[in-house]
mmJSON file of the N, C-alpha and C atoms, coordinates in Angstrom:
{"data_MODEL":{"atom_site":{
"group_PDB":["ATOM","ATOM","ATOM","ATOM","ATOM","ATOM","ATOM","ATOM","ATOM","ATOM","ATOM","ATOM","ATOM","ATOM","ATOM","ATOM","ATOM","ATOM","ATOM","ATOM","ATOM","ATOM","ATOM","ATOM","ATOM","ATOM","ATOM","ATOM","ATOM","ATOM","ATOM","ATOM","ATOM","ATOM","ATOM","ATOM","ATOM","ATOM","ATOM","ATOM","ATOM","ATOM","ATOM","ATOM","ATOM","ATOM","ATOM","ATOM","ATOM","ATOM","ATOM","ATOM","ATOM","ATOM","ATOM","ATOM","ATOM","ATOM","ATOM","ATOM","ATOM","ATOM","ATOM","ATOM","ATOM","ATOM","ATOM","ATOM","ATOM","ATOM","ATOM","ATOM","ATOM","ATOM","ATOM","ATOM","ATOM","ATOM","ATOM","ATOM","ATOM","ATOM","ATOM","ATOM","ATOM","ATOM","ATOM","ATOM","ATOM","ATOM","ATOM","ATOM","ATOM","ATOM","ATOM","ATOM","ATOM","ATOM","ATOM","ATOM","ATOM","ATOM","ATOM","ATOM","ATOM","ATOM","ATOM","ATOM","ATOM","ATOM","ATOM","ATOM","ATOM","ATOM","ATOM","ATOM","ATOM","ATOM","ATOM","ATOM","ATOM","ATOM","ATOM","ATOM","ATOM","ATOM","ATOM","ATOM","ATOM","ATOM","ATOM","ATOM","ATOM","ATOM","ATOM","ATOM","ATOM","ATOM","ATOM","ATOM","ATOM","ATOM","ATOM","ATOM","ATOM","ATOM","ATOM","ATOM","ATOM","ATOM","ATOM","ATOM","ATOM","ATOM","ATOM","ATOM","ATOM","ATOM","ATOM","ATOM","ATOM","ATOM","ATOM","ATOM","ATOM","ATOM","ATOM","ATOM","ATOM","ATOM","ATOM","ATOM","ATOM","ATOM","ATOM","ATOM","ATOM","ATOM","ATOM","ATOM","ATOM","ATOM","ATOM","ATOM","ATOM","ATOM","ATOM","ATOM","ATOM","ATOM","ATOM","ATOM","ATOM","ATOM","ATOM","ATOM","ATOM","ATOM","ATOM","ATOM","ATOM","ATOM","ATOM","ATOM","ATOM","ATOM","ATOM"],
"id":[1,2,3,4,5,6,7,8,9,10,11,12,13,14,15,16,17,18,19,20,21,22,23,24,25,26,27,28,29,30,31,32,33,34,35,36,37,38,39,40,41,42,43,44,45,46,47,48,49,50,51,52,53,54,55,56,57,58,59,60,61,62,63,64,65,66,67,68,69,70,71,72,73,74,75,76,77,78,79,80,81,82,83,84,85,86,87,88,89,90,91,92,93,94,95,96,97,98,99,100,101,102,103,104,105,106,107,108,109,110,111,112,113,114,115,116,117,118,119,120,121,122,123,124,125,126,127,128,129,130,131,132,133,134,135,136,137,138,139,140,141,142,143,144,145,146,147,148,149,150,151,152,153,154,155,156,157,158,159,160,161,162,163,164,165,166,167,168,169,170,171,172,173,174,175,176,177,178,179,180,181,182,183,184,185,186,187,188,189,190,191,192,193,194,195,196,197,198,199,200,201,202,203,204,205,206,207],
"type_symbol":["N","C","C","N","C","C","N","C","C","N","C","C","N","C","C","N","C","C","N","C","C","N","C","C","N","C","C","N","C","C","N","C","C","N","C","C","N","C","C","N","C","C","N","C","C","N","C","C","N","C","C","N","C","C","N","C","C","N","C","C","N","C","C","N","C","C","N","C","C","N","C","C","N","C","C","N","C","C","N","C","C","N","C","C","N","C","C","N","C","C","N","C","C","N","C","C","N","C","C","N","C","C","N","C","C","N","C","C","N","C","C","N","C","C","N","C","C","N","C","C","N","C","C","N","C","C","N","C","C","N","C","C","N","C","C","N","C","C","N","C","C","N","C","C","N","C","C","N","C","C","N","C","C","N","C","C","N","C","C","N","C","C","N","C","C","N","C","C","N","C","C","N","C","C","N","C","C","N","C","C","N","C","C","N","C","C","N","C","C","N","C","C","N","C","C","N","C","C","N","C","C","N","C","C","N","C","C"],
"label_atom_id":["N","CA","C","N","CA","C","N","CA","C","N","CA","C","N","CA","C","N","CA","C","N","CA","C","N","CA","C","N","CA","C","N","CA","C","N","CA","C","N","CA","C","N","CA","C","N","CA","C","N","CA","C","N","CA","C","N","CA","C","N","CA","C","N","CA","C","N","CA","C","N","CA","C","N","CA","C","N","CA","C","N","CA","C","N","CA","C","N","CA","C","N","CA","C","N","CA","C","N","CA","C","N","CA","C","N","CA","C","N","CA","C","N","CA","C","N","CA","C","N","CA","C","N","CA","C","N","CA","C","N","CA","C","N","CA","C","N","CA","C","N","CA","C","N","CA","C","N","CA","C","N","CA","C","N","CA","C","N","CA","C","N","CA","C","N","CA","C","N","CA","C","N","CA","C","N","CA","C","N","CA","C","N","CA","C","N","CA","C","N","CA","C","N","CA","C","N","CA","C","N","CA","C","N","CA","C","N","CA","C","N","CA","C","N","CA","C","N","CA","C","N","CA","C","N","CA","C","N","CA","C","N","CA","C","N","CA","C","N","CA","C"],
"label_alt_id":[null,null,null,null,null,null,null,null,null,null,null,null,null,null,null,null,null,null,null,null,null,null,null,null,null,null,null,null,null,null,null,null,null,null,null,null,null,null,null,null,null,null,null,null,null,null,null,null,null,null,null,null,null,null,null,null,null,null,null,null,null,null,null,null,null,null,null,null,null,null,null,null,null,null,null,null,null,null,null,null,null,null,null,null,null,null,null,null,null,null,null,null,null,null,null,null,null,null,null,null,null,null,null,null,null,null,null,null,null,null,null,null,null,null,null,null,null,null,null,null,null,null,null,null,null,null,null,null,null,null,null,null,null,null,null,null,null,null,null,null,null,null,null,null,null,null,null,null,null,null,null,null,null,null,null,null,null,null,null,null,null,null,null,null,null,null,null,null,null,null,null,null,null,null,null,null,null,null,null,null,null,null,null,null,null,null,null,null,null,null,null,null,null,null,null,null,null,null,null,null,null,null,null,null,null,null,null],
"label_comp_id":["UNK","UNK","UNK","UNK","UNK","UNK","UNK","UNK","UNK","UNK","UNK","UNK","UNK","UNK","UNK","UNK","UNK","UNK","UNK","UNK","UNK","UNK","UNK","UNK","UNK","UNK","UNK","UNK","UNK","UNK","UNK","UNK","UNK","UNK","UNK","UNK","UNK","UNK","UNK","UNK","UNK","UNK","UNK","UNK","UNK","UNK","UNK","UNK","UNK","UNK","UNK","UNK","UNK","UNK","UNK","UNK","UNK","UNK","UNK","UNK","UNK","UNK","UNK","UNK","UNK","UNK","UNK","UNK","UNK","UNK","UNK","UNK","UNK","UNK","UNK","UNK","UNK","UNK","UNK","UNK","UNK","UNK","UNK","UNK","UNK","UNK","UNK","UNK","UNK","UNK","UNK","UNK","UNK","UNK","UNK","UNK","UNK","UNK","UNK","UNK","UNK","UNK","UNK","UNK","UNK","UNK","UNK","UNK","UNK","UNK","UNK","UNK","UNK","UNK","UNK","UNK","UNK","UNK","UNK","UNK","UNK","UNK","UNK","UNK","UNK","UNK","UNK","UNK","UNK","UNK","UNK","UNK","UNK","UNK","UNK","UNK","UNK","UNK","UNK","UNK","UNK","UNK","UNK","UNK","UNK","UNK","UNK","UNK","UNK","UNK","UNK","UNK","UNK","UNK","UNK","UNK","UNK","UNK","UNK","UNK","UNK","UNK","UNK","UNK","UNK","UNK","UNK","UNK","UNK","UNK","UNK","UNK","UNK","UNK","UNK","UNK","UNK","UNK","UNK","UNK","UNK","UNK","UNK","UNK","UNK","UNK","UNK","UNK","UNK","UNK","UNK","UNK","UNK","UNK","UNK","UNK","UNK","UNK","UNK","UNK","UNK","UNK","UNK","UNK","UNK","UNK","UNK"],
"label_asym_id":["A","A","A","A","A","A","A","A","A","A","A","A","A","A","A","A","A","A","A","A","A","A","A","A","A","A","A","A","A","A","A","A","A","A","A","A","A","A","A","A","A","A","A","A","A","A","A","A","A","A","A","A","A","A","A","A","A","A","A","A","A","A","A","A","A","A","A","A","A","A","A","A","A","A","A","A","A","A","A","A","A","A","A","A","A","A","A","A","A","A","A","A","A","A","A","A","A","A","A","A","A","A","A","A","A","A","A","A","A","A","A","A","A","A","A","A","A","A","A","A","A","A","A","A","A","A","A","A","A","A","A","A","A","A","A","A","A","A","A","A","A","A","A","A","A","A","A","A","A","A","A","A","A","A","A","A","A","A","A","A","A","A","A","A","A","A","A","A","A","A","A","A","A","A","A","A","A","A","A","A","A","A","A","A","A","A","A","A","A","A","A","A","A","A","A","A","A","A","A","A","A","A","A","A","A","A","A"],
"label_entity_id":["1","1","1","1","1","1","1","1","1","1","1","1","1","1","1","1","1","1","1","1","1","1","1","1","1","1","1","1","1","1","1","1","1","1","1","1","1","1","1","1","1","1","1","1","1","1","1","1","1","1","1","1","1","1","1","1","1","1","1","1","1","1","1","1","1","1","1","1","1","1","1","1","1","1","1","1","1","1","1","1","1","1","1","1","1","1","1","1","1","1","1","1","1","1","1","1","1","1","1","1","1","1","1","1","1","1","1","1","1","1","1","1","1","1","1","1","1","1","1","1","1","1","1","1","1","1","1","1","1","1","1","1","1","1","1","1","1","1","1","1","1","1","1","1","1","1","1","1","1","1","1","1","1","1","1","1","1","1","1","1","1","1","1","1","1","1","1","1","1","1","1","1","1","1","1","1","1","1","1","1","1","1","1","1","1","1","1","1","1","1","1","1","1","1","1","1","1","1","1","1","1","1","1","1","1","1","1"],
"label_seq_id":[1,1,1,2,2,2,3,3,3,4,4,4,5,5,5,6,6,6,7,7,7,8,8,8,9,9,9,10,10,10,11,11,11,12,12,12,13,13,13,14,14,14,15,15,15,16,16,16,17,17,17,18,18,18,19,19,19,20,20,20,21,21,21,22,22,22,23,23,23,24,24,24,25,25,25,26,26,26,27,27,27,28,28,28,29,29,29,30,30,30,31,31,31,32,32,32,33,33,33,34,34,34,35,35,35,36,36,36,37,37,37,38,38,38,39,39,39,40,40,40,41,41,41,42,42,42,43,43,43,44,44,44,45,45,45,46,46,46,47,47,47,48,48,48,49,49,49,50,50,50,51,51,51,52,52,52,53,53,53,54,54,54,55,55,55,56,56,56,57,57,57,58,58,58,59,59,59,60,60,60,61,61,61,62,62,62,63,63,63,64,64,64,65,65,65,66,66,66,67,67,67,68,68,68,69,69,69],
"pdbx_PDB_ins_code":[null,null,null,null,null,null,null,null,null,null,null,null,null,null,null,null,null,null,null,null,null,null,null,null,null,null,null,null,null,null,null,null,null,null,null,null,null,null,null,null,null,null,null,null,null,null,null,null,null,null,null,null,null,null,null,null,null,null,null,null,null,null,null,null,null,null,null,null,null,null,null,null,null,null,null,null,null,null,null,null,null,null,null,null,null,null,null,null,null,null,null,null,null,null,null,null,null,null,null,null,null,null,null,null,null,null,null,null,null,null,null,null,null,null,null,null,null,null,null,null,null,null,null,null,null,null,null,null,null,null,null,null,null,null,null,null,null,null,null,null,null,null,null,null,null,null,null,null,null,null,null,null,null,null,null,null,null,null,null,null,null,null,null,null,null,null,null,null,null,null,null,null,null,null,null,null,null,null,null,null,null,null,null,null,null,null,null,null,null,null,null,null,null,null,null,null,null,null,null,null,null,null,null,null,null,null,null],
"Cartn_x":[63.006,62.61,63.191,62.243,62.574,62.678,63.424,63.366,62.632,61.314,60.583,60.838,60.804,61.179,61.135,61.927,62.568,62.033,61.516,61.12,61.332,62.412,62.902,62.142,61.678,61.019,61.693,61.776,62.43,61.691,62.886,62.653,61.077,61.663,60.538,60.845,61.378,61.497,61.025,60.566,59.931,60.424,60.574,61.018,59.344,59.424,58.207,59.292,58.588,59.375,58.151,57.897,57.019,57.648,56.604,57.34,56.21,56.661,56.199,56.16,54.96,54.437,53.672,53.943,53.134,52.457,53.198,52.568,51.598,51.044,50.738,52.172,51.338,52.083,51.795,52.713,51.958,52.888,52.75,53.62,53.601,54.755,55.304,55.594,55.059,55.383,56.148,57.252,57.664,58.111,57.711,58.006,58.345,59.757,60.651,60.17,59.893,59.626,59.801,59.904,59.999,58.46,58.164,56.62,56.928,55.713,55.762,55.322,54.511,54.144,54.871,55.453,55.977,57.555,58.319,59.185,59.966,59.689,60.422,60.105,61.517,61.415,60.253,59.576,58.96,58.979,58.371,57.782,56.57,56.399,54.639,55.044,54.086,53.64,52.742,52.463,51.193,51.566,50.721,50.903,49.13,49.746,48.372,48.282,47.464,46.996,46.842,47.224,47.132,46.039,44.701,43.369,43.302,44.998,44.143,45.209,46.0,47.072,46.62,47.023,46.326,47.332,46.776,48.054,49.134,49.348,51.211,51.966,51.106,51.416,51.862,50.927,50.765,52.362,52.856,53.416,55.3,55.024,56.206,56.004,54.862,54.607,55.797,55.283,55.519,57.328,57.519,58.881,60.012,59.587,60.162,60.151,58.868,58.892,59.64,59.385,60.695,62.276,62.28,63.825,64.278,62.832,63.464,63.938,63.357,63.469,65.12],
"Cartn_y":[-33.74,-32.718,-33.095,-32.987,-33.51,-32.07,-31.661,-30.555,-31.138,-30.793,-31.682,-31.361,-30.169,-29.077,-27.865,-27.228,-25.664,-25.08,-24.183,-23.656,-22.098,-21.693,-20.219,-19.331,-18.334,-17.014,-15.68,-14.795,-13.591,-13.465,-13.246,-12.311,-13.22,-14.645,-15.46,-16.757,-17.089,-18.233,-19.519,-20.446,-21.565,-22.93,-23.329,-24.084,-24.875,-26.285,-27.021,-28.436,-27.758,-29.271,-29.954,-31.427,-32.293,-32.897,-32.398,-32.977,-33.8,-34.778,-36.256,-35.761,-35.192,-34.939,-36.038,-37.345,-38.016,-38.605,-39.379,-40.17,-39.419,-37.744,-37.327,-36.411,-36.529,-35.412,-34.247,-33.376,-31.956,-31.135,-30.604,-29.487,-27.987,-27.959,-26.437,-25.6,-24.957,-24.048,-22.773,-22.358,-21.418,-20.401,-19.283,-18.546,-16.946,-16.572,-15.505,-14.972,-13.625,-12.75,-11.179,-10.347,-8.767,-8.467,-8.068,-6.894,-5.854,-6.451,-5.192,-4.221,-4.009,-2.737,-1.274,-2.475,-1.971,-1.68,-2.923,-3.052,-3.642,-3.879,-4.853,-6.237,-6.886,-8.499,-8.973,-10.11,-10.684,-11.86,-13.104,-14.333,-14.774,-15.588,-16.126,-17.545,-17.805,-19.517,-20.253,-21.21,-21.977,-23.556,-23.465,-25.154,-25.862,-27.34,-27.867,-29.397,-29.188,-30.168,-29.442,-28.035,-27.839,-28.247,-28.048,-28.034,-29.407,-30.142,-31.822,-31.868,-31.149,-31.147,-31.005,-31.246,-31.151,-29.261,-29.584,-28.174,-28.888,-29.592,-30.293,-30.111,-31.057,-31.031,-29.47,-28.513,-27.033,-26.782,-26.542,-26.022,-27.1,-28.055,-28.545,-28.111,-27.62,-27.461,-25.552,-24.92,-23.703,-23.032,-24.363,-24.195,-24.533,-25.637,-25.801,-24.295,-24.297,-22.645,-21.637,-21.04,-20.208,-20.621,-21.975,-22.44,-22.608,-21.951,-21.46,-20.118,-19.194,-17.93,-17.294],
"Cartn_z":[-35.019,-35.98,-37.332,-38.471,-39.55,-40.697,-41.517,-42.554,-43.315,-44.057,-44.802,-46.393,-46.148,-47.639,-47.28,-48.212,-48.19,-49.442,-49.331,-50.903,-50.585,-51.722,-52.309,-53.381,-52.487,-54.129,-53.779,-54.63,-54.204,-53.197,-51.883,-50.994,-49.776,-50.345,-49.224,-49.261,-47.792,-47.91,-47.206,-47.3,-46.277,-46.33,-45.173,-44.26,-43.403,-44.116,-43.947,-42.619,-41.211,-40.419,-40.368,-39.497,-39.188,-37.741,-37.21,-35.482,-34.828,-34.465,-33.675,-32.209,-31.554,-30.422,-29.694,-28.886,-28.119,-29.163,-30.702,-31.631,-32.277,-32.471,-33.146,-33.987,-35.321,-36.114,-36.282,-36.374,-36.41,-37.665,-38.29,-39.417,-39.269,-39.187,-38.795,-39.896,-40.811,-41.85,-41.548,-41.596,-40.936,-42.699,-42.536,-43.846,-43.689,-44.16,-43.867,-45.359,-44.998,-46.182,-46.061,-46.785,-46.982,-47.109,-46.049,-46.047,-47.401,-48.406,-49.693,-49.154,-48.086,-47.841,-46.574,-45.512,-44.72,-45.511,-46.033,-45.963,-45.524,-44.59,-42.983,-43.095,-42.811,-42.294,-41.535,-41.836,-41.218,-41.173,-39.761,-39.996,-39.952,-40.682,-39.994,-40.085,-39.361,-39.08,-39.1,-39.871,-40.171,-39.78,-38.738,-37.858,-38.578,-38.819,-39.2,-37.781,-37.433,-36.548,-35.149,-35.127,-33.886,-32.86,-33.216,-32.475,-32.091,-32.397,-31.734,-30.736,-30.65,-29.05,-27.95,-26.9,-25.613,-25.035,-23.918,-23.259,-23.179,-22.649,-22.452,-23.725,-24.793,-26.05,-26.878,-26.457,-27.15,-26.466,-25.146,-24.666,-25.269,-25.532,-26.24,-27.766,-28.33,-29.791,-29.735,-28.999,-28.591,-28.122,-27.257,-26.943,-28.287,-29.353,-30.932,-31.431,-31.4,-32.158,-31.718,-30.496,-29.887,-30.067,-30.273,-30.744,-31.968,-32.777,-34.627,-34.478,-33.641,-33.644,-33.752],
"occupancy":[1.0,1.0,1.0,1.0,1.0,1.0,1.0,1.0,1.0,1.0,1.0,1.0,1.0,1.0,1.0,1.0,1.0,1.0,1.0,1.0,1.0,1.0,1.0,1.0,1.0,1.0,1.0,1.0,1.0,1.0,1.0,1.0,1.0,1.0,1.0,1.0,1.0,1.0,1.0,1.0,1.0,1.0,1.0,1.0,1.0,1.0,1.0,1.0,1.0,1.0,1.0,1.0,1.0,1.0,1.0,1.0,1.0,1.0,1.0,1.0,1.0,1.0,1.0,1.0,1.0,1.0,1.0,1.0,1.0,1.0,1.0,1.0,1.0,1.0,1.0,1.0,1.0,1.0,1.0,1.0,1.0,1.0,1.0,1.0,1.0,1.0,1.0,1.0,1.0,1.0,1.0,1.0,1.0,1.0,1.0,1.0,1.0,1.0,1.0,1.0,1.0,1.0,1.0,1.0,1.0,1.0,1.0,1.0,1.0,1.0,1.0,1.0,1.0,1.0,1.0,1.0,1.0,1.0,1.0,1.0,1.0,1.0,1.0,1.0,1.0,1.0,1.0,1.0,1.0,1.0,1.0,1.0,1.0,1.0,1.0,1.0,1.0,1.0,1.0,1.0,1.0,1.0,1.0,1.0,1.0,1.0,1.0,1.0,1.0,1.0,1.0,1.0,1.0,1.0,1.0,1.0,1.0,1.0,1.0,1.0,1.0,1.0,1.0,1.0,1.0,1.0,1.0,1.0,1.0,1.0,1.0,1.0,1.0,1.0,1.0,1.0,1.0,1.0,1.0,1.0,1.0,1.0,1.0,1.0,1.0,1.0,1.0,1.0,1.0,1.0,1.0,1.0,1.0,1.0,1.0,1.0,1.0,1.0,1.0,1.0,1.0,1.0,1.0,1.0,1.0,1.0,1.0],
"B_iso_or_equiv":[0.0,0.0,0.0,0.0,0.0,0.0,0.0,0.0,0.0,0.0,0.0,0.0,0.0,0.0,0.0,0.0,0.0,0.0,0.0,0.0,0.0,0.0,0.0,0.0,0.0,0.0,0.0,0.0,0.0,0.0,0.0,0.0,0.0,0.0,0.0,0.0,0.0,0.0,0.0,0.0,0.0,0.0,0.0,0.0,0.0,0.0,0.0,0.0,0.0,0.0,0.0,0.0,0.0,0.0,0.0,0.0,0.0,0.0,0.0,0.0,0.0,0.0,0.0,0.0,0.0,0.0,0.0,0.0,0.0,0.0,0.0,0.0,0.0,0.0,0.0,0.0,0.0,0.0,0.0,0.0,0.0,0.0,0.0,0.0,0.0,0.0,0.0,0.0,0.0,0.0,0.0,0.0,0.0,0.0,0.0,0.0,0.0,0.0,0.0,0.0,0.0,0.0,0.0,0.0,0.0,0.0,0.0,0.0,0.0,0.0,0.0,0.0,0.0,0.0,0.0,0.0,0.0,0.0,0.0,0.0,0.0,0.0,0.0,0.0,0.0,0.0,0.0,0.0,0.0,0.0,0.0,0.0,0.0,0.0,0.0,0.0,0.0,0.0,0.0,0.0,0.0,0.0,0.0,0.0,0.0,0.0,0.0,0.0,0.0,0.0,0.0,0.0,0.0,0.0,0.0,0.0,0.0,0.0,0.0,0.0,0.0,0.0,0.0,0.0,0.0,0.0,0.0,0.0,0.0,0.0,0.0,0.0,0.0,0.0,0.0,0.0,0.0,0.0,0.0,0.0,0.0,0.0,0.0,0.0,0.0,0.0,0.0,0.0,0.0,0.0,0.0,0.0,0.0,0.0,0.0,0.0,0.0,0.0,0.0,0.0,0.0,0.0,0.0,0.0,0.0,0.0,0.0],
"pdbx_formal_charge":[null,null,null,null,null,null,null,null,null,null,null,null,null,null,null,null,null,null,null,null,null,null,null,null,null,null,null,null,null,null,null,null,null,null,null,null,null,null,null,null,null,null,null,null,null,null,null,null,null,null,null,null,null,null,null,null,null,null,null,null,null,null,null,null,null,null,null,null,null,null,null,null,null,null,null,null,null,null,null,null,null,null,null,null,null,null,null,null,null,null,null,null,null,null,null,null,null,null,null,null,null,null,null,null,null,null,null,null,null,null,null,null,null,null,null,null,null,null,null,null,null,null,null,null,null,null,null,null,null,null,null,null,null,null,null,null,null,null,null,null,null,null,null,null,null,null,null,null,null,null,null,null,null,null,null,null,null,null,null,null,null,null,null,null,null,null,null,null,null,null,null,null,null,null,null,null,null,null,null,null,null,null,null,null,null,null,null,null,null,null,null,null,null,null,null,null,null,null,null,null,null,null,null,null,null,null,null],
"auth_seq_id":[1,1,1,2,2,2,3,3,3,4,4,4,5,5,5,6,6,6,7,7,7,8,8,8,9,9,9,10,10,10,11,11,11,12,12,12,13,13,13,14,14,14,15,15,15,16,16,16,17,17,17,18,18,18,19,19,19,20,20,20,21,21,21,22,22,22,23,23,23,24,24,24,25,25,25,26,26,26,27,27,27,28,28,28,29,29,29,30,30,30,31,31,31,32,32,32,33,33,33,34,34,34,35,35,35,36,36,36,37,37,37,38,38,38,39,39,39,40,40,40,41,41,41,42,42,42,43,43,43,44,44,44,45,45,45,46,46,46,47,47,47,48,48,48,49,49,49,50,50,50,51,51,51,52,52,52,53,53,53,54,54,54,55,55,55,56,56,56,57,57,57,58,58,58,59,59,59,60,60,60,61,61,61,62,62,62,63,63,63,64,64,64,65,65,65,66,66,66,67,67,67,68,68,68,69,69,69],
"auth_comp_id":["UNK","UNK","UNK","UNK","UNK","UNK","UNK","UNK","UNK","UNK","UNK","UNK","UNK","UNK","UNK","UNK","UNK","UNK","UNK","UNK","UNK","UNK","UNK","UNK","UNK","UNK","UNK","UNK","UNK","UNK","UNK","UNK","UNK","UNK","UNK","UNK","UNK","UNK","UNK","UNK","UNK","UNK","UNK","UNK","UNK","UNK","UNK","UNK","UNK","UNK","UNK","UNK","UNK","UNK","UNK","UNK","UNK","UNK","UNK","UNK","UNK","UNK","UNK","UNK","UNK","UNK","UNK","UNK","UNK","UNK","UNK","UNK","UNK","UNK","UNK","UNK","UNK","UNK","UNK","UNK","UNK","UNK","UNK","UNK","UNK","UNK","UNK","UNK","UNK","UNK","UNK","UNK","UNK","UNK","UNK","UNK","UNK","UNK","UNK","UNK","UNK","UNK","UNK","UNK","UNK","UNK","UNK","UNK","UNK","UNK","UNK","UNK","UNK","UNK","UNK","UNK","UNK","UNK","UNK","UNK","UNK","UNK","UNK","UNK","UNK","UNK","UNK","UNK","UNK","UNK","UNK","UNK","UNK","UNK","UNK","UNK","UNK","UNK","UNK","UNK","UNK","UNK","UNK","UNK","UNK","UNK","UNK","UNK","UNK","UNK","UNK","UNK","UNK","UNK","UNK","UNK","UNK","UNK","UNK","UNK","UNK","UNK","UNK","UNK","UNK","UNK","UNK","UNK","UNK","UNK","UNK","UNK","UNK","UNK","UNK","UNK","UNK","UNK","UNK","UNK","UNK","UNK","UNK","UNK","UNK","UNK","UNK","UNK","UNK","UNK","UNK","UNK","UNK","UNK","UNK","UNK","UNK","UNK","UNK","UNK","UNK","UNK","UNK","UNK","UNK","UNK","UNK"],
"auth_asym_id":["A","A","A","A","A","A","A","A","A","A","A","A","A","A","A","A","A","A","A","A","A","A","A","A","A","A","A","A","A","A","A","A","A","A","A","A","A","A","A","A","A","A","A","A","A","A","A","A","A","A","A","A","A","A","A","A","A","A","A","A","A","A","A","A","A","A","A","A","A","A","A","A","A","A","A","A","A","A","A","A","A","A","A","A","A","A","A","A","A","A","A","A","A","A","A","A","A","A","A","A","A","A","A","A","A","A","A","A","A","A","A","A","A","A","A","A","A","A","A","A","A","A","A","A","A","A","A","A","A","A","A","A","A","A","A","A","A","A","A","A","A","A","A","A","A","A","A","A","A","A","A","A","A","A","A","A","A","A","A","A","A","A","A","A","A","A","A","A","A","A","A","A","A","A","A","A","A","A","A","A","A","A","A","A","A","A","A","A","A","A","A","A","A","A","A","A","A","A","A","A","A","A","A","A","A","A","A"],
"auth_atom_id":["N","CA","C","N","CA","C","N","CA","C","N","CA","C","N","CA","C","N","CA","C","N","CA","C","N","CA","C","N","CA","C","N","CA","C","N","CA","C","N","CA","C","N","CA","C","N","CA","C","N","CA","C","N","CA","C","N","CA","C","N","CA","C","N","CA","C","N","CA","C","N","CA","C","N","CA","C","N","CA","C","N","CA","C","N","CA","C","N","CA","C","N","CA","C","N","CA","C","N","CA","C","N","CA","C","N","CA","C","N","CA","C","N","CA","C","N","CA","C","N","CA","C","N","CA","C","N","CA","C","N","CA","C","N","CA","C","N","CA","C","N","CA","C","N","CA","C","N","CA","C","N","CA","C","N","CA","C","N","CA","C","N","CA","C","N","CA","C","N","CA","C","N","CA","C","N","CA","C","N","CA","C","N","CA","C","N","CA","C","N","CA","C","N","CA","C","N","CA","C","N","CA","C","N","CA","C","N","CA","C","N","CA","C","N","CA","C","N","CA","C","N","CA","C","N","CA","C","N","CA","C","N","CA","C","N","CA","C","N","CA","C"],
"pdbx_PDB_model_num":[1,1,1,1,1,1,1,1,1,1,1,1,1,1,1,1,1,1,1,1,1,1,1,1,1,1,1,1,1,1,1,1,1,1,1,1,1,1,1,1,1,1,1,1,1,1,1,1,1,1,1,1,1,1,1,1,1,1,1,1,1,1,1,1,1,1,1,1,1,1,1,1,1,1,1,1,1,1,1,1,1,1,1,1,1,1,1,1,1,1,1,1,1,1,1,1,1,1,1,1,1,1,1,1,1,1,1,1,1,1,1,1,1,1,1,1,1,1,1,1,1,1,1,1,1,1,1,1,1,1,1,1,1,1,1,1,1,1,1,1,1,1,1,1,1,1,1,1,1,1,1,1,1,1,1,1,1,1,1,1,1,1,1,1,1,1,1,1,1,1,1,1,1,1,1,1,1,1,1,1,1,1,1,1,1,1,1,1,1,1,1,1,1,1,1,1,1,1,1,1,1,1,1,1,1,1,1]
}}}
């Protein structure tokens, strides 16, 4: 797992990894922010390459993610 870049705005922050799955690459956008509307902490996640993983692959893509949490 590589930190690729970190980028800071009020109240949001992201964390760009790049992870080497079975010689594909895949990018993990992970981004911590304050809901303007709720209020409340949140994350979201924007993976690019997913639709070319297999299931084996998804399920090691999946277990990274639960181990940012």
């Amino acid at each position: 797992m590589i930190i690729k870049k970190q980028e800071t705005e009020f109240l949001r922050n992201t964390k760009t990894y790049t992870l080497e799955i079975n010689d594909k690459e895949v990018e993990v956008k992970k981004t911590w922010y304050i809901d303007d509307i709720t209020n409340e902490y949140d994350v979201d996640y924007e993976i690019q390459n997913e639709d070319e993983l297999t299931d084996e692959e998804q399920d090691e893509l999946n277990d990274f993610i639960n181990g940012l949490e």
